[in-house]
C-alpha positions in Angstrom: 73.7 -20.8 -5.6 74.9 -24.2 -7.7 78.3 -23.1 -7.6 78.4 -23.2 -4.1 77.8 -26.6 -3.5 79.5 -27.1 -5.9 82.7 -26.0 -4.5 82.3 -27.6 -1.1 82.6 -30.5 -2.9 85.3 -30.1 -4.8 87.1 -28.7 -1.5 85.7 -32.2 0.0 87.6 -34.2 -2.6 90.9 -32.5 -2.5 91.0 -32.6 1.0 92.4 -36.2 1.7 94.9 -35.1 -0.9 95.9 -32.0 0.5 96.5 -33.5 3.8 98.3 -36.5 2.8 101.0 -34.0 0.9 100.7 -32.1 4.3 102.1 -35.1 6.1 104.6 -35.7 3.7 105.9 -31.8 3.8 105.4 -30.4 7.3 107.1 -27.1 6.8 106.3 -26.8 10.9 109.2 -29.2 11.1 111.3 -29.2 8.7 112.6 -25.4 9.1 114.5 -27.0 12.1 118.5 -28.2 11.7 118.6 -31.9 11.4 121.5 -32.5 13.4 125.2 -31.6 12.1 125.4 -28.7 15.1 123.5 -30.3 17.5 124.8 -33.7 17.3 121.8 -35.9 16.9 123.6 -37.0 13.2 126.1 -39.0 15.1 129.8 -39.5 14.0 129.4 -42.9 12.5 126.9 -41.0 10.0 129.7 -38.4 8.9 131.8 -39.8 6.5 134.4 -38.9 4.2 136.6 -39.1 0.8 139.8 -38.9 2.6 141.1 -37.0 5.6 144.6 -35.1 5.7 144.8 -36.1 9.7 143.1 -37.7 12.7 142.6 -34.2 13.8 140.0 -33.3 10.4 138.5 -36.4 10.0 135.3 -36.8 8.4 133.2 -35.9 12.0 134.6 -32.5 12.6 133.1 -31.0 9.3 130.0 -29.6 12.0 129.1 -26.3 12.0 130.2 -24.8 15.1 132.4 -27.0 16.3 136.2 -26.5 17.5 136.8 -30.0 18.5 139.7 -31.5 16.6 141.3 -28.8 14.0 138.1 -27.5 13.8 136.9 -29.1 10.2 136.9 -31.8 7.9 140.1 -31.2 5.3 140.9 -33.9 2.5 144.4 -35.2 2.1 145.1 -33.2 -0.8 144.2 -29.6 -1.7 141.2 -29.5 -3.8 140.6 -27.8 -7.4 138.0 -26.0 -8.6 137.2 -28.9 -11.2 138.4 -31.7 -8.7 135.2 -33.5 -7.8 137.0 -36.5 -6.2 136.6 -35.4 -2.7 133.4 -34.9 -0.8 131.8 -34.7 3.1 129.0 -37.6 2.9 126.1 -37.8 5.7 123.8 -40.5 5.8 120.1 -39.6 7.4 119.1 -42.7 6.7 115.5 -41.8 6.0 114.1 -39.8 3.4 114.2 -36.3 3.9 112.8 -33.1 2.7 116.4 -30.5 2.4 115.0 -27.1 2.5 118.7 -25.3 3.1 122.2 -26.3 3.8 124.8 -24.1 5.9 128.4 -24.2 5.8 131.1 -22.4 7.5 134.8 -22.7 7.1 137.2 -23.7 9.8 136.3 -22.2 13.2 139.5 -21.8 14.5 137.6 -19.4 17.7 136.3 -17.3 14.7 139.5 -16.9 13.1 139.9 -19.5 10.6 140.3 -18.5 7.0 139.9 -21.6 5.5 137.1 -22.5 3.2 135.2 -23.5 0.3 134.4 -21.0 -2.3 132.0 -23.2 -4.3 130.7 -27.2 -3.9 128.5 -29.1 -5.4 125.5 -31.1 -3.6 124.8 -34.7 -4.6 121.6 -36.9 -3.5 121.0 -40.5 -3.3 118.5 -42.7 -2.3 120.3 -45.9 -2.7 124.1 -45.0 -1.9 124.4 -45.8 -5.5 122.5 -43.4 -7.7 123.7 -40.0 -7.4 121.7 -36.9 -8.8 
């Protein structure tokens, strides 16, 4: 019968810590798109190494989109060991990625262009990148 009381209050301790990591890490919300499809990561937020035309600027690399050429292409075909060209999106808050989706160009479903592999960088600072 001690180790019942026991308990309870060891279950009354970690409570303010399990909900403060709760707040931190809803999984209610953040199994929800962020924005690249719908929009609410606005153009200005997209950004880019380079562009190969007005048409594949740095905005157009949404998933689900056919407006311009339907994607975001560099200026120069990539290499599999070129890391000099990249898609950028600032959130501007920190957030908690639990997936990432790409597509290649939509081209009404008939695009064939895309990219085999990449590579996924973070930053905090715009600076330091892990």
């Amino acid at each position: 019968m001690i180790l019942i009381p026991r308990m309870l209050l060891v279950l009354f301790l970690l409570l303010p810590i399990l909900s403060s990591a709760k707040a931190q890490v809803n999984p209610a919300i953040c199994r929800y798109p962020l924005g690249m499809s719908g929009g609410q990561i606005p153009d200005e937020d997209i950004t880019a190494s380079s562009q190969w035309s007005e048409s594949t600027a740095a905005k157009y690399g949404r998933l689900d989109s056919e407006e311009g050429d339907g994607a975001w292409c560099p200026e120069i075909p990539v290499e599999p060991d070129d890391l000099k060209e990249f898609l950028q999106i600032d959130l501007h808050t920190l957030h908690f990625i639990t997936l990432v989706g790409t597509q290649g160009r939509h081209a009404g479903g008939h695009g064939i262009e895309f990219a085999p592999m990449y590579k996924i960088n973070y930053s905090r600072d715009g600076t330091r990148w892990i």
